[in-house]
C-alpha positions as a Python dict, from the first residue, in 0.01 Angstrom:
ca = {
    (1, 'X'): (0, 0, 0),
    (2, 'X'): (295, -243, -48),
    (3, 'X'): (429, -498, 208),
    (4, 'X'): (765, -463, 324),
    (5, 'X'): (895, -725, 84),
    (6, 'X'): (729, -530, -232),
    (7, 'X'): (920, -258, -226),
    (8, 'X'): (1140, -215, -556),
    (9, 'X'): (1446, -155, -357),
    (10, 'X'): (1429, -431, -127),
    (11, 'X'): (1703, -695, -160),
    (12, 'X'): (1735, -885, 26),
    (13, 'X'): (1458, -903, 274),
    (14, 'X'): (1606, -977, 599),
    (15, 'X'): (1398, -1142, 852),
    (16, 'X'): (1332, -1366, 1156),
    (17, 'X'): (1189, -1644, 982),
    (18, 'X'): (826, -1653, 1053),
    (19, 'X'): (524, -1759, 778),
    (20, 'X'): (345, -1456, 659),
    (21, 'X'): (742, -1263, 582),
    (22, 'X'): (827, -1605, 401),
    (23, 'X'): (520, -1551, 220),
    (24, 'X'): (550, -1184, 132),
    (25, 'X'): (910, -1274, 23),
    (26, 'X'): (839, -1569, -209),
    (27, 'X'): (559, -1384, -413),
    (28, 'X'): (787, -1049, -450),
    (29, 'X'): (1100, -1268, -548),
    (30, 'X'): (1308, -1156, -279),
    (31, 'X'): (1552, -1340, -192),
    (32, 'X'): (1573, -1412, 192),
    (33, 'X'): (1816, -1391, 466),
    (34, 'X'): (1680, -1559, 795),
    (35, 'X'): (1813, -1479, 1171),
    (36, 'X'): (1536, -1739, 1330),
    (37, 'X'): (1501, -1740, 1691),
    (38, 'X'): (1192, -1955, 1855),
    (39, 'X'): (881, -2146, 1706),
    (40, 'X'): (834, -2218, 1353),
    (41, 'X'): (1119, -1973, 1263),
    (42, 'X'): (1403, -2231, 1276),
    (43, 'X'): (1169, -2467, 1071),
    (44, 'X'): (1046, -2231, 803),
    (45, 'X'): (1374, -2091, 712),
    (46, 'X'): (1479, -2456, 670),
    (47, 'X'): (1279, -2567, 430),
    (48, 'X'): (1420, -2182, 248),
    (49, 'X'): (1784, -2318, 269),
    (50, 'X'): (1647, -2597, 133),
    (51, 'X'): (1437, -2530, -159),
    (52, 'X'): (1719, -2273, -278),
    (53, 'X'): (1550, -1913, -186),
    (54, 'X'): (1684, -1828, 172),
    (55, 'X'): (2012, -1790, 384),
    (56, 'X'): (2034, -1851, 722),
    (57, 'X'): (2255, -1710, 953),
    (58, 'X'): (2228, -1886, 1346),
    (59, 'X'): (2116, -1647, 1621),
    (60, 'X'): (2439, -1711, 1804),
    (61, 'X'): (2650, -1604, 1544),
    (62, 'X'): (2484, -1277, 1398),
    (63, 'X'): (2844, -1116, 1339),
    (64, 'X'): (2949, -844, 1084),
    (65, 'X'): (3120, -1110, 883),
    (66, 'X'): (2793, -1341, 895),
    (67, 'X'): (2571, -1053, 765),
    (68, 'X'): (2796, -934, 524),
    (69, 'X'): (2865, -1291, 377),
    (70, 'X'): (2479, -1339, 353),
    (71, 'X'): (2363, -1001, 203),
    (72, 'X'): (2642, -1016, -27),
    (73, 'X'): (2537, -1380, -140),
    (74, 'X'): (2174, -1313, -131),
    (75, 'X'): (2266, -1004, -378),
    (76, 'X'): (2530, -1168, -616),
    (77, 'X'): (2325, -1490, -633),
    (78, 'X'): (1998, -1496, -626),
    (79, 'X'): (1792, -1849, -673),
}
């Protein structure tokens, strides 16, 4: 069975941020787009931004333009 992140038409894998979908992501080579909302979300799709593998678009502004700018990114310029 594949994971979510596995499939071959998956990009990019959209999710709320937590551990085990960062995880799934990194060993597919997804790229990521995080909408974090409580816990270790907001802190795990930091240190994505950070090391160059993940978006992340703030819960308060999940707007058309906001998705679009970061599936559009995550697709035309994959780290």
């Amino acid at each position: 069975m594949l994971c979510t992140a596995g499939h071959p038409n998956i990009r990019p894998f959209i999710i709320h941020g937590g551990q085990l979908s960062l995880l799934e992501a990194i060993t597919r080579s997804v790229p990521l787009v995080g909408i974090s909302v409580f816990f270790d979300q907001k802190q795990n799709m930091k240190r994505a931004v950070l090391a160059g593998y993940g978006l992340k678009i703030d819960f308060n502004n999940v707007t058309t333009e906001s998705l679009t700018w970061a599936i559009q990114e995550a697709i035309e310029s994959p780290k």
